[in-house]
C-alpha positions as CSV (number, residue, x, y, z in Angstrom):
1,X,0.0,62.3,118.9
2,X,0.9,59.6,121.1
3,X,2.6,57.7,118.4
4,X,4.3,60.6,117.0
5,X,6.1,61.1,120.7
6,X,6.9,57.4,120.9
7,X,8.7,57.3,117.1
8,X,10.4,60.1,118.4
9,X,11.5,58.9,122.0
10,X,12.6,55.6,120.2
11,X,14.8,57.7,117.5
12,X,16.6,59.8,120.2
13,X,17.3,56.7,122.1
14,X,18.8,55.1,119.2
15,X,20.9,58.1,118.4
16,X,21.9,58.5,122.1
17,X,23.6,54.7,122.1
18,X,25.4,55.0,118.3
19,X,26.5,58.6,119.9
20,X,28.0,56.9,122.8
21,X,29.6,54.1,121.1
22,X,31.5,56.8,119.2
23,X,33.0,58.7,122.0
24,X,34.3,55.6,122.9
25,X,36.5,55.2,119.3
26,X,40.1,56.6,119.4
27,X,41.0,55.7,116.1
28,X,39.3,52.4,113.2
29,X,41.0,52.3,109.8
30,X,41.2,49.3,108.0
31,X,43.5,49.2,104.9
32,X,42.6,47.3,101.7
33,X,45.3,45.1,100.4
34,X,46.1,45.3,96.9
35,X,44.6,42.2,94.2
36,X,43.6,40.4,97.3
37,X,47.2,38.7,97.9
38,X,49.2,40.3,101.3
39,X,53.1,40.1,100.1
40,X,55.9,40.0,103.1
41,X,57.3,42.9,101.8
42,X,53.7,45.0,101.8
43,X,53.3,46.3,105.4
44,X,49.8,47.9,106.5
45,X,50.8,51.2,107.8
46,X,48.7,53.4,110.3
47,X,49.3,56.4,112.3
48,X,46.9,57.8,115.2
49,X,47.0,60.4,117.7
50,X,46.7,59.9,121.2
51,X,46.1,62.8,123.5
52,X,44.9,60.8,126.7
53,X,48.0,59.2,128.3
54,X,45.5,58.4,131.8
55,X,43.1,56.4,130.4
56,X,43.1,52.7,129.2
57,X,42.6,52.0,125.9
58,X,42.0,48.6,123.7
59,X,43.9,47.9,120.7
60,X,42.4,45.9,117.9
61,X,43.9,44.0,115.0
62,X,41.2,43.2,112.4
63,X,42.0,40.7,109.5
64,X,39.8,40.3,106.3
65,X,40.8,36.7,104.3
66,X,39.4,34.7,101.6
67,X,38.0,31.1,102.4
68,X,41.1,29.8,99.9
69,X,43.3,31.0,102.9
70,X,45.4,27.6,103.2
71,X,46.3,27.4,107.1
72,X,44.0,27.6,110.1
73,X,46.4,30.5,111.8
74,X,48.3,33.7,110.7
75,X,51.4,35.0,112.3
76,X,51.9,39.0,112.5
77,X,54.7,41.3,112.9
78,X,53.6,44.0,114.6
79,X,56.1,47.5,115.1
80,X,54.8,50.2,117.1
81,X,56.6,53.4,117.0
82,X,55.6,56.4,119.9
83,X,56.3,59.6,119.9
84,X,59.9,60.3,121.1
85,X,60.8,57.5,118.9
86,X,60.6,54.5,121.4
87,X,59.8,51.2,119.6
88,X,58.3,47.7,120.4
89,X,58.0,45.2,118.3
90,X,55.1,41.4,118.9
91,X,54.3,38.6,117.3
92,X,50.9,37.9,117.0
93,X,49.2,34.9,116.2
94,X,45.8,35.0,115.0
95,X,43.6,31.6,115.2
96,X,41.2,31.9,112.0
97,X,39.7,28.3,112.2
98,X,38.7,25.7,114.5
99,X,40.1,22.6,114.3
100,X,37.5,21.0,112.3
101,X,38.2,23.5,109.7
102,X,35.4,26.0,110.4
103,X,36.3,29.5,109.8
104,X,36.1,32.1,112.7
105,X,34.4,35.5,112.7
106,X,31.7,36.2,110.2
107,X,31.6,36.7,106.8
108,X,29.5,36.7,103.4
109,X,31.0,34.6,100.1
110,X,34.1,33.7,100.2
111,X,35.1,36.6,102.4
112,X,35.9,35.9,106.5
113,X,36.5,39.0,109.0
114,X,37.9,38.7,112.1
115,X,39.1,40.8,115.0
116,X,41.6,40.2,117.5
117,X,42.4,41.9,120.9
118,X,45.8,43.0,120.8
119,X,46.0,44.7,124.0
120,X,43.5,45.4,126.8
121,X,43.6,48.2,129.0
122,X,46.4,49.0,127.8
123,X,48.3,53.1,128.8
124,X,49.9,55.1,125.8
125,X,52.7,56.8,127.8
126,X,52.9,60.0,126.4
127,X,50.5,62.1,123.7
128,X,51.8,62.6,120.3
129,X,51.1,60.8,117.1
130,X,51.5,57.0,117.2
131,X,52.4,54.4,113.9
132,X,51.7,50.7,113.7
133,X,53.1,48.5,111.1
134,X,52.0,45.2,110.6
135,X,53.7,42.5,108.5
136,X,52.5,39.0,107.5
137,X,55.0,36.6,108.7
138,X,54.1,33.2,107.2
139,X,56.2,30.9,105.1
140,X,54.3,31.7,102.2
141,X,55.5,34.9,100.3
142,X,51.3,35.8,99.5
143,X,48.4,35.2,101.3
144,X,45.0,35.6,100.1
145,X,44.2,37.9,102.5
146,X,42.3,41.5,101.4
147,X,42.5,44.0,104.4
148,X,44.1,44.5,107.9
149,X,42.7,47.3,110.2
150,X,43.4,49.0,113.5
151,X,41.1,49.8,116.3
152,X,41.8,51.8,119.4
153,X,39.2,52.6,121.9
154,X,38.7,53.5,125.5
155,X,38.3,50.9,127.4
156,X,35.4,49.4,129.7
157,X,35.9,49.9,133.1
């Protein structure tokens, strides 16, 4: 019996933390890029809601590349539309290796992820339904690159 209630204090535990690490996602999709090559003209759209314009949120850029990637870095164009229309455009450059060559983030194969804090703490400043667009902006016209995703969540006070 004893057992039993400690298997079963351990699973509601377990699904108390992935329960609260949800409430904390706003909005995580990450789109797959077509035969594995990211073109200049091939922007990753998303679009998200926002209905909490008190809060601070964290905006994620996450990158999935092959190990034939040929530079160290990538360079982003990144368009953010709100809701009456109001634009902003960055560019963002994400490191992807050390210097000595070793790739960043994690991966399996010839496959690397990595994520990149685009803004922290950051205030939406009105609700309404929000679009990103990211472009590569390298000198080559493809990169092996395979998917590019967004993450918002509330962020730690």
């Amino acid at each position: 019996m004893r057992i039993f209630f400690i298997s079963v204090l351990t699973i509601l535990v377990l699904s108390a933390g992935f329960i609260s690490c949800d409430r904390m996602m706003v909005y995580d999709d990450f789109r797959r890029i077509d035969n594995g090559s990211w073109a200049w003209d091939d922007p990753a759209e998303f679009t998200f809601s926002i209905s909490d314009t008190s809060g601070f949120h964290d905006v994620q850029i996450h990158l999935r590349h092959f190990t034939e990637y040929p530079m160290s870095n990538l360079y982003l164009f990144l368009h953010m539309t709100g809701p009456s229309g109001q634009e902003m455009t960055d560019t963002l450059q994400m490191i992807l290796a050390e210097n000595s060559g070793e790739w960043i983030g994690r991966g399996v194969g010839n496959i690397r992820e990595i994520g990149y804090l685009y803004r922290k703490n950051t205030r939406f400043p009105e609700p309404g339904e929000y679009s990103i667009s990211i472009e590569q902006a390298m000198r080559l016209p493809e990169l092996p690159v395979s998917g590019v995703g967004v993450r918002i969540s509330i962020a730690n006070p």
